[in-house]
C-alpha positions in Angstrom: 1.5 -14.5 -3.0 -0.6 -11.5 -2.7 -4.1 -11.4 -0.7 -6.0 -8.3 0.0 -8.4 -8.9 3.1 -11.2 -6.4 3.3 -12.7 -6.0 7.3 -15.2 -4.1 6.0 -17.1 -3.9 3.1 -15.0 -4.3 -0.3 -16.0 -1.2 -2.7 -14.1 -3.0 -5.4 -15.0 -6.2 -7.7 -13.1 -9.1 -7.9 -12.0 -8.3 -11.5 -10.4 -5.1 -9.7 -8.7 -7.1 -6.8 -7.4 -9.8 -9.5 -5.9 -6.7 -11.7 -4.3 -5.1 -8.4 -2.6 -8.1 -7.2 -1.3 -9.0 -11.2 -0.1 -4.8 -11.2 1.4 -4.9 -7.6 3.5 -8.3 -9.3 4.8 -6.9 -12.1 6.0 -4.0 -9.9 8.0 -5.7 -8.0 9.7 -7.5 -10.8 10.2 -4.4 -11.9 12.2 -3.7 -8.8 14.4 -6.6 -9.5 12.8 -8.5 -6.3 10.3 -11.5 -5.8 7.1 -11.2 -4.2 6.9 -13.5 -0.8 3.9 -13.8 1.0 2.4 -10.0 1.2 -0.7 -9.6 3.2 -3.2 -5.9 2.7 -5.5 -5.8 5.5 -8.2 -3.3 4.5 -9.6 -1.7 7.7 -11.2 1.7 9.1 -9.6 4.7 10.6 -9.9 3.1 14.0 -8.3 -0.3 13.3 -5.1 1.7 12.2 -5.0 4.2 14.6 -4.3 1.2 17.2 -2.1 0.0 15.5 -0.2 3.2 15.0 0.1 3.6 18.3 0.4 -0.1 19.9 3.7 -0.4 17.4 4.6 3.2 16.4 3.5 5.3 19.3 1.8 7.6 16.9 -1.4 9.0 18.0 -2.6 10.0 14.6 -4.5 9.0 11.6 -2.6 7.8 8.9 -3.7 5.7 5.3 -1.1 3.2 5.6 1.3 1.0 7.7 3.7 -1.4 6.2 5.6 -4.0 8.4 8.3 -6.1 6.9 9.1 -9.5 7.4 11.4 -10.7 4.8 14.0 -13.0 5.7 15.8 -12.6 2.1 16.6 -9.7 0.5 15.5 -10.8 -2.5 12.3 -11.7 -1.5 9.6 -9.3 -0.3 7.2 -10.0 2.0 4.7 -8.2 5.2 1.7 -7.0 6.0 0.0 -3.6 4.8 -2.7 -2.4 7.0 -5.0 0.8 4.9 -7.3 2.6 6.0 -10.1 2.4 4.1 -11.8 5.9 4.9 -8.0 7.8 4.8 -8.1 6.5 1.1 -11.9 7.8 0.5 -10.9 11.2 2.3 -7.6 11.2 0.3 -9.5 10.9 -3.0 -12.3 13.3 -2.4 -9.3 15.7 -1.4 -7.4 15.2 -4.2 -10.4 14.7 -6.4 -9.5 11.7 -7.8 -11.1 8.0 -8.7 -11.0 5.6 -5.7 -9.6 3.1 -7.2 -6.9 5.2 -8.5 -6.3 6.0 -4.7 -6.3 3.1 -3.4 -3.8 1.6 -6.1 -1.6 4.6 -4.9 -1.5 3.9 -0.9 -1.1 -0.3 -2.4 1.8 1.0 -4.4 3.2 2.9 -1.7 3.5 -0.1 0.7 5.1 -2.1 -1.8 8.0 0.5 -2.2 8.4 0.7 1.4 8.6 -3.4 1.4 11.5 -2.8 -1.4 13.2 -0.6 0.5 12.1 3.4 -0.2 11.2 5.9 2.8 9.6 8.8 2.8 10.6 10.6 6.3 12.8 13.0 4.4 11.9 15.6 1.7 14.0 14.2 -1.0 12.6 11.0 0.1 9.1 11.7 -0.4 9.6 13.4 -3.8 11.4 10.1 -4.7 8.9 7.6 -3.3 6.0 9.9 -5.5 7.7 9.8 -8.5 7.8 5.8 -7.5 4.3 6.0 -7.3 3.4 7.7 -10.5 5.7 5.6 -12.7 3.9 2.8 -11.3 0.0 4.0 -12.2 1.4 4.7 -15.2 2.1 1.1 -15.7 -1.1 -0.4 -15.0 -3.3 -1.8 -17.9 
């Protein structure tokens, strides 16, 4: 099961978060996994940076964190913590829609819950090209 639990306010409508969490399925299954019990907490810069650096010792912004805690390997499961505002700054940046954005960083923890990194170069042109075929996929 998916949920998506905003702690702030939710820019999206439910219609989006229904179509997200259908998308982020069929992904998965695309993957040749199961979806487990996945948690996205949607928080502010703040929230995250703590959490960076109470579990990661990072003391940096970042959009996302994604902690695993699957007990089969066919089965994926965790918790995603985004940053709200690194998404809103990512899409003014990049000038892109927000939703758009935000369905990228989702994406992205999904892949790291199946398996893909993106510490090294050819890692991170892998894990975009992940991330593209993906949008691509949604309805």
């Amino acid at each position: 099961m998916i949920s998506i639990n905003f702690l702030l306010d939710n820019p999206f409508s439910k219609i989006q978060e229904l179509q997200i969490k259908k998308w982020l399925q069929e992904c998965i299954h695309h993957e040749g996994k199961k979806p487990g019990d996945i948690t996205y907490v949607i928080c502010d810069d703040e929230y995250l940076l703590h959490i960076n650096l109470d579990f990661l010792q990072h003391d940096f912004y970042t959009d996302i964190i994604t902690f695993s805690n699957a007990n089969h390997p066919e089965i994926i499961s965790g918790e995603i913590y985004v940053s709200l505002s690194r998404v809103i700054e990512n899409a003014i940046m990049h000038q892109v829609d927000l939703f758009d954005e935000f369905c990228r960083v989702c994406i992205h923890g999904i892949l790291h819950l199946v398996g893909y990194d993106d510490h090294a170069h050819d890692d991170i042109i892998e894990m975009r090209g992940k991330e593209d075929y993906y949008l691509n996929l949604r309805p």
